[in-house]
PDB file of N, CA, C and O in Angstrom, chain B, residues numbered from 101:
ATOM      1  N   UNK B 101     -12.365   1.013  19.291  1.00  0.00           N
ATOM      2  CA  UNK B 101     -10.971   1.360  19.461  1.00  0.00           C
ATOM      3  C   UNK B 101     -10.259   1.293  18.118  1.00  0.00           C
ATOM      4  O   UNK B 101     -10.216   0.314  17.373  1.00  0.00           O
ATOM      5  N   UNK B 102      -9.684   2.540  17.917  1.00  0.00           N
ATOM      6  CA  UNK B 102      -8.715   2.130  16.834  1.00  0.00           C
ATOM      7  C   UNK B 102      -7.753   1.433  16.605  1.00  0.00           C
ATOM      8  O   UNK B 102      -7.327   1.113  17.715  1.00  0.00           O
ATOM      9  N   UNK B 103      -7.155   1.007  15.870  1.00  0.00           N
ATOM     10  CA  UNK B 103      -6.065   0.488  15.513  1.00  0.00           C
ATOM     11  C   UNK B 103      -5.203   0.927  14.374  1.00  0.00           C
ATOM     12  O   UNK B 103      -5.717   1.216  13.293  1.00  0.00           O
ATOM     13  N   UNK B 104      -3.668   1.002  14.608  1.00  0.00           N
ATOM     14  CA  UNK B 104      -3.103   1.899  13.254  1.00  0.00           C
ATOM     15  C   UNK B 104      -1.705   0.278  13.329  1.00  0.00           C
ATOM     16  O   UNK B 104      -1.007  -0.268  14.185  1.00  0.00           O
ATOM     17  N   UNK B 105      -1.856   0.203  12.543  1.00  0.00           N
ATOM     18  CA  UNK B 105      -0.572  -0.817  12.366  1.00  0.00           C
ATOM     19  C   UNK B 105       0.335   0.002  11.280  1.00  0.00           C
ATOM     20  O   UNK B 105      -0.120   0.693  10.368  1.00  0.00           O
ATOM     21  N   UNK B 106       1.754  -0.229  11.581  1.00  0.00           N
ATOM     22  CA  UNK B 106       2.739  -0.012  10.831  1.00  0.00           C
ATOM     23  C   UNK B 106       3.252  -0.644  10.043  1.00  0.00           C
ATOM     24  O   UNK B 106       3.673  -1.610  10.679  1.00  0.00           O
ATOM     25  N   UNK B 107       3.534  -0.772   8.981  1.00  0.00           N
ATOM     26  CA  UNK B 107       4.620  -1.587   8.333  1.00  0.00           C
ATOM     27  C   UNK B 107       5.830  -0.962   7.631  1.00  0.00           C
ATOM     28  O   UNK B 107       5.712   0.142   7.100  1.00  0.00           O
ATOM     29  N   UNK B 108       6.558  -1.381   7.617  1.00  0.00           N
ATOM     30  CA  UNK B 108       7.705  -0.426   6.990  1.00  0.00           C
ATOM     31  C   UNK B 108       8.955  -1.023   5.997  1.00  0.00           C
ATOM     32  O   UNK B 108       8.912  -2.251   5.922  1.00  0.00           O
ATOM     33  N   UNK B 109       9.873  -0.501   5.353  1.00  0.00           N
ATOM     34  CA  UNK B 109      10.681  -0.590   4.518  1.00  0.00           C
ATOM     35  C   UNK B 109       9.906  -1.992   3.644  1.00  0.00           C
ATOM     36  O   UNK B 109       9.829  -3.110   4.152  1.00  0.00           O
ATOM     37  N   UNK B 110       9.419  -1.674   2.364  1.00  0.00           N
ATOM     38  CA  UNK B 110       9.078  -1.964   1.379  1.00  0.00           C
ATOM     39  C   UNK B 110      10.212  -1.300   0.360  1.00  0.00           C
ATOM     40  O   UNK B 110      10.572  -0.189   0.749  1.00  0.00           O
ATOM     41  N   UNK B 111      10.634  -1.601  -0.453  1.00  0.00           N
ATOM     42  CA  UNK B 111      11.777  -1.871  -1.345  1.00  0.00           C
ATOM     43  C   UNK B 111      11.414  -2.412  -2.988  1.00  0.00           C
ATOM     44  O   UNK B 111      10.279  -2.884  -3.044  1.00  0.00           O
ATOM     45  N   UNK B 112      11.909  -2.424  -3.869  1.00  0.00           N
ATOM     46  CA  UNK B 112      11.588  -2.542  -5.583  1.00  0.00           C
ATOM     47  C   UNK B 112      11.714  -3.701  -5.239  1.00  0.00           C
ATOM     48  O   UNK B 112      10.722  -4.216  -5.756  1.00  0.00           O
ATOM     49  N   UNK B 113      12.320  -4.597  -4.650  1.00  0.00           N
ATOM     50  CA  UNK B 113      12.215  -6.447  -4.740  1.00  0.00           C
ATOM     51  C   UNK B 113      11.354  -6.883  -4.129  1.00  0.00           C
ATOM     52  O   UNK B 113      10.722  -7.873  -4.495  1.00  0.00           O
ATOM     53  N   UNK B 114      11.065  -6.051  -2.740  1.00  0.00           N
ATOM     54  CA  UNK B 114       9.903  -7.171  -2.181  1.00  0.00           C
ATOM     55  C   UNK B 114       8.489  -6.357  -2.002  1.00  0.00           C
ATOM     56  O   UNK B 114       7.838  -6.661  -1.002  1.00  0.00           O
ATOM     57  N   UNK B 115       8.059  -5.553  -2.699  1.00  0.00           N
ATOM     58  CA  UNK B 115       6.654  -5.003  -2.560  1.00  0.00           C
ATOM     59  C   UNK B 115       5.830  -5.329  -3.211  1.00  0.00           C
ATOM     60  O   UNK B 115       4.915  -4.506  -3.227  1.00  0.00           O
ATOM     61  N   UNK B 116       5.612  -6.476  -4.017  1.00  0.00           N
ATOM     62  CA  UNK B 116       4.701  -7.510  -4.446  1.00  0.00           C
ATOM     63  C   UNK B 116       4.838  -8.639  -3.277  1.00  0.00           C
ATOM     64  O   UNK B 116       3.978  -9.449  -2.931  1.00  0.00           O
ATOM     65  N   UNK B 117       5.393  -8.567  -3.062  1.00  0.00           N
ATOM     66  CA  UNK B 117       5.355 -10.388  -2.193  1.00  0.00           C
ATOM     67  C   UNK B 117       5.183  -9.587  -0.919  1.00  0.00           C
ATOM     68  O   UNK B 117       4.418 -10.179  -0.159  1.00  0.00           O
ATOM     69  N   UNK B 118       5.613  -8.490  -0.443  1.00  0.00           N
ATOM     70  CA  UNK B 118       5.518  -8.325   1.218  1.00  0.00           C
ATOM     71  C   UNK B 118       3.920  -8.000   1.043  1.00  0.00           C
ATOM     72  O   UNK B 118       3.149  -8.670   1.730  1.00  0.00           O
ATOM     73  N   UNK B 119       3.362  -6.968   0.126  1.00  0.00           N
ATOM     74  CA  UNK B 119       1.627  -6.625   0.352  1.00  0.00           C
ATOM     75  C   UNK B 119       1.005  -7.652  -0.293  1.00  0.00           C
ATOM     76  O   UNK B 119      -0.105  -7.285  -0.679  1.00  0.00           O
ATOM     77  N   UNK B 120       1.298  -8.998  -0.626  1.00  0.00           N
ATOM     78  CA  UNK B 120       0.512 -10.012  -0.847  1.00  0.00           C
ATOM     79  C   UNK B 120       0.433 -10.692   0.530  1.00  0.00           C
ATOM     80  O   UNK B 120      -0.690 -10.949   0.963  1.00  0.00           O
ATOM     81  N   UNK B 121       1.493 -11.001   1.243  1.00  0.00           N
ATOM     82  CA  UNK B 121       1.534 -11.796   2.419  1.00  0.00           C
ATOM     83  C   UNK B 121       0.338 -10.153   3.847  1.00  0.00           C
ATOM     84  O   UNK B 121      -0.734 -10.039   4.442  1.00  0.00           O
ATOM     85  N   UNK B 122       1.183  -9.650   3.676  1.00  0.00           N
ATOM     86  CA  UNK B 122       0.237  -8.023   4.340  1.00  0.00           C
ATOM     87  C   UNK B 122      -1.230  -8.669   3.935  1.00  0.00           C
ATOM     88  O   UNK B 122      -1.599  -9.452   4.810  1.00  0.00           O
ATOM     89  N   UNK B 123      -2.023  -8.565   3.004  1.00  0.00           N
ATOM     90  CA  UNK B 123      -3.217  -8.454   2.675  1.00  0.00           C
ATOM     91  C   UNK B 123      -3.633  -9.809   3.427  1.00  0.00           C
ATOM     92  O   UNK B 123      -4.454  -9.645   4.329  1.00  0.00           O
ATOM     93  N   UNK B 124      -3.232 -11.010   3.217  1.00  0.00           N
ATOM     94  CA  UNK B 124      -3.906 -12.096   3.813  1.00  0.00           C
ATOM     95  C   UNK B 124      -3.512 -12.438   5.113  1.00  0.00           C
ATOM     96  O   UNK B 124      -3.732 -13.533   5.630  1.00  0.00           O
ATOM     97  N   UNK B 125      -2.942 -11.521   5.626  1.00  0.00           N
ATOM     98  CA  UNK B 125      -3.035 -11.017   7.057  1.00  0.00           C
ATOM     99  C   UNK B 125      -3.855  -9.841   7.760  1.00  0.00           C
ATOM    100  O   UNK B 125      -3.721  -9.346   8.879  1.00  0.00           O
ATOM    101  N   UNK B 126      -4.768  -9.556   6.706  1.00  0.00           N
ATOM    102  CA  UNK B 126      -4.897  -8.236   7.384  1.00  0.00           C
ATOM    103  C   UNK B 126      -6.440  -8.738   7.678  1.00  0.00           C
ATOM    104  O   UNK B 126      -7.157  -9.320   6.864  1.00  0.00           O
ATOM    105  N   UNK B 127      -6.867  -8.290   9.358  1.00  0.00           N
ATOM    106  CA  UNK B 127      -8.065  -9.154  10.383  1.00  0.00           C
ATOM    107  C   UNK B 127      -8.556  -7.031  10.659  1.00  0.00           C
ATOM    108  O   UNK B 127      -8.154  -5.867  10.660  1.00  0.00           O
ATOM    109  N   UNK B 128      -9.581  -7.883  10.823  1.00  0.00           N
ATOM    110  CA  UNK B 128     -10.785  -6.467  10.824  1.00  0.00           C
ATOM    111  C   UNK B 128     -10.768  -5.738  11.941  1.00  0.00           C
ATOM    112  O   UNK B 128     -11.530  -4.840  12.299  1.00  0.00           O
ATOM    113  N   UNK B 129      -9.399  -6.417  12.701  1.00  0.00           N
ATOM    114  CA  UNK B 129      -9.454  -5.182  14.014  1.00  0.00           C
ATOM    115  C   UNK B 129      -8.511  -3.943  13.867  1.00  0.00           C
ATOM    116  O   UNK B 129      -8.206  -3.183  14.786  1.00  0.00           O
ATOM    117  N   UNK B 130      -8.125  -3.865  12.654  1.00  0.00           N
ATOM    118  CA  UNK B 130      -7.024  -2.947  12.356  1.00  0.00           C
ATOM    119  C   UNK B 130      -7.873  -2.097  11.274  1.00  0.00           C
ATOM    120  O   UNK B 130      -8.330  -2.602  10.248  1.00  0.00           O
ATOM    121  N   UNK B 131      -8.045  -0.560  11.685  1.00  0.00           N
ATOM    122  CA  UNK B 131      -8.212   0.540  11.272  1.00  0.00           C
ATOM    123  C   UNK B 131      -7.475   1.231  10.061  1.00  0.00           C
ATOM    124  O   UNK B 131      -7.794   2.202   9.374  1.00  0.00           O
ATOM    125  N   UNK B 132      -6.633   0.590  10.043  1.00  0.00           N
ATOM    126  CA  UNK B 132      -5.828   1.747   9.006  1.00  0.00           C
ATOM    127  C   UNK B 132      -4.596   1.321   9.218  1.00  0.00           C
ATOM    128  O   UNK B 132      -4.091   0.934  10.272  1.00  0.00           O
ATOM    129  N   UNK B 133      -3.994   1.441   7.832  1.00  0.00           N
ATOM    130  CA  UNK B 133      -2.296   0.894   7.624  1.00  0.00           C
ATOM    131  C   UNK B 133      -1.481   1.964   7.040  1.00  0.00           C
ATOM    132  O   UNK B 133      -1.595   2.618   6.003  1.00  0.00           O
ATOM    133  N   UNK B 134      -0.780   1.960   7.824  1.00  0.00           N
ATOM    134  CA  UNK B 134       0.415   2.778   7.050  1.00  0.00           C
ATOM    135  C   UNK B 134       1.686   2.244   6.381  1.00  0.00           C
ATOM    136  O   UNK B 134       2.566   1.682   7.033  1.00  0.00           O
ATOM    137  N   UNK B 135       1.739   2.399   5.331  1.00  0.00           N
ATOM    138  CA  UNK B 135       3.191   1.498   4.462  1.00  0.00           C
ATOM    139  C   UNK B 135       4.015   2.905   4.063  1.00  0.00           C
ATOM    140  O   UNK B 135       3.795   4.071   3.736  1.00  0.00           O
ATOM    141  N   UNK B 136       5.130   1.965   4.321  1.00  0.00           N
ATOM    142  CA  UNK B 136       6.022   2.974   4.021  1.00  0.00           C
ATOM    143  C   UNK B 136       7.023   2.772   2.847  1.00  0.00           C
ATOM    144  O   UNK B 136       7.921   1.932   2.784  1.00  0.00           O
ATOM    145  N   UNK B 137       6.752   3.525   2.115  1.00  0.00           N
ATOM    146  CA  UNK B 137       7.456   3.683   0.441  1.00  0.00           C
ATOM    147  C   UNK B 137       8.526   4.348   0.279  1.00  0.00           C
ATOM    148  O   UNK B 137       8.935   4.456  -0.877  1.00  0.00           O
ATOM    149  N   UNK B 138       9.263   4.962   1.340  1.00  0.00           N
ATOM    150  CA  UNK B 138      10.029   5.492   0.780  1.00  0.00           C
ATOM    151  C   UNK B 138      11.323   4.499   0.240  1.00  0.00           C
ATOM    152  O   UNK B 138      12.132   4.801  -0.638  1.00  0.00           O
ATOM    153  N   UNK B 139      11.292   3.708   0.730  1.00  0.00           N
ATOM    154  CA  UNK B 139      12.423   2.642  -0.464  1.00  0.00           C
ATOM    155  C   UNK B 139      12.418   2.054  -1.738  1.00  0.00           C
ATOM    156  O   UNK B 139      13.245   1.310  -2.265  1.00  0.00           O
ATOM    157  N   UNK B 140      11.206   2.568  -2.206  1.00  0.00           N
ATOM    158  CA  UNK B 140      10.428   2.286  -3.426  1.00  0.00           C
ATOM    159  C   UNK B 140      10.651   3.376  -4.573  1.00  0.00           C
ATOM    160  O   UNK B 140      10.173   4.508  -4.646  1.00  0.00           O
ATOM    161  N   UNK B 141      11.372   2.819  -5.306  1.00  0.00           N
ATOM    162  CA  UNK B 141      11.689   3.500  -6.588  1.00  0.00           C
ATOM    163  C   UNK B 141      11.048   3.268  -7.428  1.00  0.00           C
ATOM    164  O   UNK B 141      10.657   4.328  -7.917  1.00  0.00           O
ATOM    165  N   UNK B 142      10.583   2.244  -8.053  1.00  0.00           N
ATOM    166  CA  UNK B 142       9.667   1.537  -9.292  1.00  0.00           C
ATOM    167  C   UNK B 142       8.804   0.610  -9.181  1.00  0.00           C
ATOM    168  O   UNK B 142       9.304  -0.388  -8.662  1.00  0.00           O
ATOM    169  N   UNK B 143       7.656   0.491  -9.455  1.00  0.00           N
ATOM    170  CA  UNK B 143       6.791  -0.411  -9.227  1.00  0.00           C
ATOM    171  C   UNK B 143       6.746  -1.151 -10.473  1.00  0.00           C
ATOM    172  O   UNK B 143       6.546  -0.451 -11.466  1.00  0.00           O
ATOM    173  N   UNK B 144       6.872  -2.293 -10.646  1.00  0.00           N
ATOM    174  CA  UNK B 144       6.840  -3.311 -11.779  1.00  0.00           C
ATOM    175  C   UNK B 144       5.432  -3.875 -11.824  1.00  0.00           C
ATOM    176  O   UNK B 144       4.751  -3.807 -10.801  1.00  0.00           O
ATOM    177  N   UNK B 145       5.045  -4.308 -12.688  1.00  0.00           N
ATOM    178  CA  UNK B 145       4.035  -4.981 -12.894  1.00  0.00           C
ATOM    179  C   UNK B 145       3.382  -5.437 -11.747  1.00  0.00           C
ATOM    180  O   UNK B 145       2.439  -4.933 -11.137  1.00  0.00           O
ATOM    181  N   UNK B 146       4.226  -6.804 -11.468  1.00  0.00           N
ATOM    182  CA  UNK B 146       3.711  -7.250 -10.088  1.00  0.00           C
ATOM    183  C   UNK B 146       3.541  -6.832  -9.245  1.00  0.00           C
ATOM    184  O   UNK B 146       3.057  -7.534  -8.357  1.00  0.00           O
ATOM    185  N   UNK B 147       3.752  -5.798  -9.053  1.00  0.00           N
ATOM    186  CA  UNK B 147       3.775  -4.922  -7.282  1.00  0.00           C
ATOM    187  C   UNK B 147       2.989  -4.132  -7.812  1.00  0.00           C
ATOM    188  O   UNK B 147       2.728  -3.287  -6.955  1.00  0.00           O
ATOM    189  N   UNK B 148       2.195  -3.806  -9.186  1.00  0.00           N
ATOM    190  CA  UNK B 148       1.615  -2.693  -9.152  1.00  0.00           C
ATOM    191  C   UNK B 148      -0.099  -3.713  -9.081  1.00  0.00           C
ATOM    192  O   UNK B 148      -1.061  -3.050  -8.693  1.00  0.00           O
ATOM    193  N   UNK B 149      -0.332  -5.014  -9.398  1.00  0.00           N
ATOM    194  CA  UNK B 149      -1.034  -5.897  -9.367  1.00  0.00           C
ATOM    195  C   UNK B 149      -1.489  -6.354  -8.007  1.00  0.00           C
ATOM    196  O   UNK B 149      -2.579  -6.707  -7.556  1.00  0.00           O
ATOM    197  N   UNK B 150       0.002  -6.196  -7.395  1.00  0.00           N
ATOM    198  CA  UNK B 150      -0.356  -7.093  -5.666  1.00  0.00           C
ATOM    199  C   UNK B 150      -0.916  -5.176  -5.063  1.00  0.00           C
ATOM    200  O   UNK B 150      -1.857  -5.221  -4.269  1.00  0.00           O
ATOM    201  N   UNK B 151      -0.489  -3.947  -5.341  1.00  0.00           N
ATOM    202  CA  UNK B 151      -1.327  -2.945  -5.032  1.00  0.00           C
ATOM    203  C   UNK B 151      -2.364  -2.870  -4.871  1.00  0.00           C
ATOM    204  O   UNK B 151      -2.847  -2.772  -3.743  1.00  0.00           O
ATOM    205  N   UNK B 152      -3.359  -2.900  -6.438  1.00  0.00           N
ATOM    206  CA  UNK B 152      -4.420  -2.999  -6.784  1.00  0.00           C
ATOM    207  C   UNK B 152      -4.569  -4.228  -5.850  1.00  0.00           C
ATOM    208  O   UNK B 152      -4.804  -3.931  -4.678  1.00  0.00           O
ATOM    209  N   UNK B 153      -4.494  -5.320  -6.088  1.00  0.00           N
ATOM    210  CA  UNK B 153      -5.583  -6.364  -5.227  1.00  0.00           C
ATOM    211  C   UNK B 153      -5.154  -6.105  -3.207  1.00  0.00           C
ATOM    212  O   UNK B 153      -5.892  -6.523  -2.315  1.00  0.00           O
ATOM    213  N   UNK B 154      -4.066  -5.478  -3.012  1.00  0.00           N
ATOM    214  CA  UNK B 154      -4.055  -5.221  -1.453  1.00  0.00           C
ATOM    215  C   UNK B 154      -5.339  -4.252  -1.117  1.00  0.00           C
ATOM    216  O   UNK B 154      -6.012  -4.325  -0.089  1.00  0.00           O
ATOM    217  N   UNK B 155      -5.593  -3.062  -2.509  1.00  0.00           N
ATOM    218  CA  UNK B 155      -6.119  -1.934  -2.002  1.00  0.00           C
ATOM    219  C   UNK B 155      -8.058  -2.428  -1.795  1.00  0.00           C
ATOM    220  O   UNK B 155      -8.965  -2.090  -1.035  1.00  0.00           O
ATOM    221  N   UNK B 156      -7.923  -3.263  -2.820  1.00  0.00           N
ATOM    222  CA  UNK B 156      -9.667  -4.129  -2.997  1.00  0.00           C
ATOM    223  C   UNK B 156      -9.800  -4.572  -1.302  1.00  0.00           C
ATOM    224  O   UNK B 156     -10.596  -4.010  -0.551  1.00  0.00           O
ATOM    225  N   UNK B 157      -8.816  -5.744  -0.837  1.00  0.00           N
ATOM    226  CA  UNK B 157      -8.632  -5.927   0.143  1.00  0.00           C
ATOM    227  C   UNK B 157      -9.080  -4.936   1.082  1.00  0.00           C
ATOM    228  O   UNK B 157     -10.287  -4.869   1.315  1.00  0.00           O
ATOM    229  N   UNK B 158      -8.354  -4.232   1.600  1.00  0.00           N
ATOM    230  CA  UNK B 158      -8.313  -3.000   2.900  1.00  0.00           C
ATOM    231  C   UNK B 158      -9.412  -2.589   2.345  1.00  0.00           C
ATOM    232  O   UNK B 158      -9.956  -1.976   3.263  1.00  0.00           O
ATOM    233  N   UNK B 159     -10.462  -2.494   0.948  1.00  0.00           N
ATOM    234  CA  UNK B 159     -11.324  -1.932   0.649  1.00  0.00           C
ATOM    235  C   UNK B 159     -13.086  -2.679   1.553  1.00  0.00           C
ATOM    236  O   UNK B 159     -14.019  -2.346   2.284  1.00  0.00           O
ATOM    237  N   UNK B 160     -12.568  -3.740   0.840  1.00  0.00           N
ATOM    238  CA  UNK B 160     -13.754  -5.002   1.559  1.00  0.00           C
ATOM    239  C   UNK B 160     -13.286  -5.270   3.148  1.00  0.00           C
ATOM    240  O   UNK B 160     -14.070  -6.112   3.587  1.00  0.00           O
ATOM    241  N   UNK B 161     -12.796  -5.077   3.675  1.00  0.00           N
ATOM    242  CA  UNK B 161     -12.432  -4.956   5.414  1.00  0.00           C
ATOM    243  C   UNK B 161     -12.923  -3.353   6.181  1.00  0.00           C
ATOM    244  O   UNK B 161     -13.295  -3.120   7.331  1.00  0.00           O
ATOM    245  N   UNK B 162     -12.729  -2.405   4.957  1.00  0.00           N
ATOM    246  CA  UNK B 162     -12.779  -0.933   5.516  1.00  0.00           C
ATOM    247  C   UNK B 162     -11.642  -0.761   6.267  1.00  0.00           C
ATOM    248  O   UNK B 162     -11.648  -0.296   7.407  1.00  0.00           O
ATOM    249  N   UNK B 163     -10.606  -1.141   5.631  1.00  0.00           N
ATOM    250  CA  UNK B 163      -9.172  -0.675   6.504  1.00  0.00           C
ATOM    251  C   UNK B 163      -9.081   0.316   5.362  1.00  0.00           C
ATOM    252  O   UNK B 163      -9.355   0.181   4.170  1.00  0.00           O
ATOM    253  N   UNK B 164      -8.416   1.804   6.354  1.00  0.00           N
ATOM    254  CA  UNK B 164      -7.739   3.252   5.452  1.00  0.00           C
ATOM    255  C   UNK B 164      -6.164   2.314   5.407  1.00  0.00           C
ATOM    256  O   UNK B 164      -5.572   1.543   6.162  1.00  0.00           O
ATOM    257  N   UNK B 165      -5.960   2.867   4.157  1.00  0.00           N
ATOM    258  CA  UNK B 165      -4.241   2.748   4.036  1.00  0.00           C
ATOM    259  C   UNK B 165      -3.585   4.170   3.481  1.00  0.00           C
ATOM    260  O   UNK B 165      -3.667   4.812   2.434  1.00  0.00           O
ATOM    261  N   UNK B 166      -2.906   4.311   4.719  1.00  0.00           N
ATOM    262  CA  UNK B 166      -1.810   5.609   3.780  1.00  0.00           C
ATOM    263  C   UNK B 166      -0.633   5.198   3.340  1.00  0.00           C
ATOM    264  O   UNK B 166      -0.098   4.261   3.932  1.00  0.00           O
ATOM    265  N   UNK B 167       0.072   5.859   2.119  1.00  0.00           N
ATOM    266  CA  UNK B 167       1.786   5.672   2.048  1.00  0.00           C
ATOM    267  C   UNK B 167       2.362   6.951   2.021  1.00  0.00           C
ATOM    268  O   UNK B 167       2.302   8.080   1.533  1.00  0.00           O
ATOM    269  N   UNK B 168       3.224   5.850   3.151  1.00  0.00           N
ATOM    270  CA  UNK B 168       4.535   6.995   3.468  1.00  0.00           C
ATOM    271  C   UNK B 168       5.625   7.194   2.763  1.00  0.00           C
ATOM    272  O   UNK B 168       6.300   6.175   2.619  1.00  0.00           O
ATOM    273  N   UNK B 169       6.138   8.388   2.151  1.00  0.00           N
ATOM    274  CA  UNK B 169       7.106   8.311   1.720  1.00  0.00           C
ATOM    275  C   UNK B 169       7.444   8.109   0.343  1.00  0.00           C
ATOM    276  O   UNK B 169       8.571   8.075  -0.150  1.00  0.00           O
ATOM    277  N   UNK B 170       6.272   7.973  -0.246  1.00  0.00           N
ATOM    278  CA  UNK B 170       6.178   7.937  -1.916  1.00  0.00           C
ATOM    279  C   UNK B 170       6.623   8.855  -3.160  1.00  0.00           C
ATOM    280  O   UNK B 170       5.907   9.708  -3.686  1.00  0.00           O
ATOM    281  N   UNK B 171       7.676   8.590  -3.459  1.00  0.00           N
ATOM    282  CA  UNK B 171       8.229   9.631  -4.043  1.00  0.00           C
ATOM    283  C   UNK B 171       7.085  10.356  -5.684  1.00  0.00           C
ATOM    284  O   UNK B 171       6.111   9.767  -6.153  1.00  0.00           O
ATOM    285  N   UNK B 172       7.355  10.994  -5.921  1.00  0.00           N
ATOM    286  CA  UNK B 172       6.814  11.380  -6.765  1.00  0.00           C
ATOM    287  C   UNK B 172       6.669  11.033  -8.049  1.00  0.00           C
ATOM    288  O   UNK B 172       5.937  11.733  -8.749  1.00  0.00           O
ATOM    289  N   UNK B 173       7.358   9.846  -8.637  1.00  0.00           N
ATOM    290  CA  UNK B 173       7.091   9.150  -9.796  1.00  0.00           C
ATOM    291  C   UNK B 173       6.482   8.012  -9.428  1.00  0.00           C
ATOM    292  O   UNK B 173       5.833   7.447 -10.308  1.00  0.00           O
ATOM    293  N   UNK B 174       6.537   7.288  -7.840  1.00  0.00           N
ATOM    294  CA  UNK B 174       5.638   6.567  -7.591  1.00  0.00           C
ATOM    295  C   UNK B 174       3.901   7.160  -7.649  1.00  0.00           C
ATOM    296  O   UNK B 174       2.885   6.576  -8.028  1.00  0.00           O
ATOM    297  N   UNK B 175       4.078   8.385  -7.165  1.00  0.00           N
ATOM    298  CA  UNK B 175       2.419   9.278  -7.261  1.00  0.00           C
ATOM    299  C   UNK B 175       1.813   9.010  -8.975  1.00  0.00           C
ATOM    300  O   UNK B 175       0.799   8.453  -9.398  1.00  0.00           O
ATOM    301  N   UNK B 176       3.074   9.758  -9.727  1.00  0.00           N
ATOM    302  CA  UNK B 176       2.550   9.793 -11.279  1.00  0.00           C
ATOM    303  C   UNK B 176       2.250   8.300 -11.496  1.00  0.00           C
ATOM    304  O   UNK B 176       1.105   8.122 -11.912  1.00  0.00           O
ATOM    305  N   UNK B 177       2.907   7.280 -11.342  1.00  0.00           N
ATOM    306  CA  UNK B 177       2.514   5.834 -12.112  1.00  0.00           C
ATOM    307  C   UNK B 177       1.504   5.429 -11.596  1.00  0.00           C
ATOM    308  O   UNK B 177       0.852   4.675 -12.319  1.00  0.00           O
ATOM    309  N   UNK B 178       0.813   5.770  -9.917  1.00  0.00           N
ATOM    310  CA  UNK B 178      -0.446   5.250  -9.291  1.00  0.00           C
ATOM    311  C   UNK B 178      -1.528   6.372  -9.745  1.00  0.00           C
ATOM    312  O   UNK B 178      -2.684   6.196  -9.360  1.00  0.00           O
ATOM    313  N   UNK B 179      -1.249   7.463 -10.501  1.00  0.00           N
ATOM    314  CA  UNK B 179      -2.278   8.468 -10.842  1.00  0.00           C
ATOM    315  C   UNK B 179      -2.538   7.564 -12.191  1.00  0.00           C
ATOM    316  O   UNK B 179      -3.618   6.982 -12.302  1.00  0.00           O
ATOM    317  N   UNK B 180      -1.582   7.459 -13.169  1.00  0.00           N
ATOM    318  CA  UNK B 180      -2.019   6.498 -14.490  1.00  0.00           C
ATOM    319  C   UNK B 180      -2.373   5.212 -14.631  1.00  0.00           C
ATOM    320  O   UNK B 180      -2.682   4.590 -15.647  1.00  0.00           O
ATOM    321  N   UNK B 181      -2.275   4.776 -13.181  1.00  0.00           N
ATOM    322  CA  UNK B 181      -3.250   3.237 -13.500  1.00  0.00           C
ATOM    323  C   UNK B 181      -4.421   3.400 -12.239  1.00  0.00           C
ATOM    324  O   UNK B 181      -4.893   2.527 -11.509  1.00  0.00           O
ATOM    325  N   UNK B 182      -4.654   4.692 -12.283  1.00  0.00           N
ATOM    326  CA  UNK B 182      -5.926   5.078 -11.287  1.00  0.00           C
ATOM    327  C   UNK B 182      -6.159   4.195 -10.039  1.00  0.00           C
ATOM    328  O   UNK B 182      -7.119   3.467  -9.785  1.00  0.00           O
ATOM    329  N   UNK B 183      -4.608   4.539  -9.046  1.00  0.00           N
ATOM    330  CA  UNK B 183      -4.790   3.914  -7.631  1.00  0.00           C
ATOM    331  C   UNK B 183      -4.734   5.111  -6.696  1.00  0.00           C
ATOM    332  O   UNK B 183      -4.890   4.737  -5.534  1.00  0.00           O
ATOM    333  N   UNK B 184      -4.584   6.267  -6.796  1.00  0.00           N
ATOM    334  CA  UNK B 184      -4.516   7.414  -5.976  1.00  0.00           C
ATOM    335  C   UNK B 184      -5.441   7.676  -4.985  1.00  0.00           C
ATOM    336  O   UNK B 184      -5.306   8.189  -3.874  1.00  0.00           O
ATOM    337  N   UNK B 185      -6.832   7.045  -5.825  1.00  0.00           N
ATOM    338  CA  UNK B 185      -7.996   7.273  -4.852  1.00  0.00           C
ATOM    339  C   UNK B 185      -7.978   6.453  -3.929  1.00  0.00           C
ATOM    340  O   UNK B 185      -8.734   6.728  -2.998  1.00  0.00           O
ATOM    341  N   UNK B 186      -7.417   5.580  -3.844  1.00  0.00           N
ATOM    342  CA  UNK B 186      -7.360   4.727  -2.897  1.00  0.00           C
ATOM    343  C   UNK B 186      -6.475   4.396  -1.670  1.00  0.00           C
ATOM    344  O   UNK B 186      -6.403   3.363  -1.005  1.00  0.00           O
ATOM    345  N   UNK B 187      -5.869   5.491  -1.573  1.00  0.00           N
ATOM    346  CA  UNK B 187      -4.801   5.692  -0.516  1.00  0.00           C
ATOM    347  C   UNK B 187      -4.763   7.155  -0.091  1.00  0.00           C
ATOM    348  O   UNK B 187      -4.869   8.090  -0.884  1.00  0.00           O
ATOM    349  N   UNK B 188      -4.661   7.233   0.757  1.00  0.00           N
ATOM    350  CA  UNK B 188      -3.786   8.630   1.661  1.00  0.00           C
ATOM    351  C   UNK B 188      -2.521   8.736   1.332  1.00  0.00           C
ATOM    352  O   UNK B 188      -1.869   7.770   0.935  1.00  0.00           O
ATOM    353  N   UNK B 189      -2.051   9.907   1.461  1.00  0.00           N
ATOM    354  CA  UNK B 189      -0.374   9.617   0.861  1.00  0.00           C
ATOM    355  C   UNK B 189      -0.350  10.318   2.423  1.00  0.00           C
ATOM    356  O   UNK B 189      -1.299  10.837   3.011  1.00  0.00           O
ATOM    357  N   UNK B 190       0.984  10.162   2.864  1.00  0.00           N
ATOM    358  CA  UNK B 190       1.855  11.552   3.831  1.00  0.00           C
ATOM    359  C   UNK B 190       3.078  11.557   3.737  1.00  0.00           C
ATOM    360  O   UNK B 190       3.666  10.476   3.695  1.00  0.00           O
ATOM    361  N   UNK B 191       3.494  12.266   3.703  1.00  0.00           N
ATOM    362  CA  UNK B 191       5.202  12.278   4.150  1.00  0.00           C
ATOM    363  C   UNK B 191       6.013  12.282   5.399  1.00  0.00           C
ATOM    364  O   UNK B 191       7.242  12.291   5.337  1.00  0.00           O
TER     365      UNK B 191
END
């Protein structure tokens, strides 16, 4: 059985700390995550760190993650620190 969990409104203040707490919650009965970015203007360091280690995560579980809502300078900054492959995008 699948499972699709939602999460939503991620924001420039808390998207390091919300996909750090996300990741050490995330149990192997869930298929695939969808986050939703569209409140996300800039990724800082830290949120681009708690990314990378959420995406290892969902990687070693085999959870898909898509983001929703990612504007397009969020695409360019995850194309230059080579995280693209690792997500689905949708709108």
């Amino acid at each position: 059985m699948t499972t699709i969990t939602e999460i939503q409104r991620f924001n420039d203040e808390n998207a390091a700390s919300l996909l750090k707490t996300i990741a050490d919650n995330m149990n192997s009965d869930t298929d695939e995550l969808v986050l939703d970015f569209s409140g996300v203007r800039r990724l800082d360091a830290n949120a681009l760190r708690a990314l990378e280690q959420f995406a290892s995560t969902a990687d070693a579980r085999s959870i898909k993650v898509a983001l929703r809502g990612a504007s397009a300078e969020i695409y360019k900054v995850l194309t230059l620190v080579k995280l693209t492959s690792r997500f689905a995008f949708v709108s």
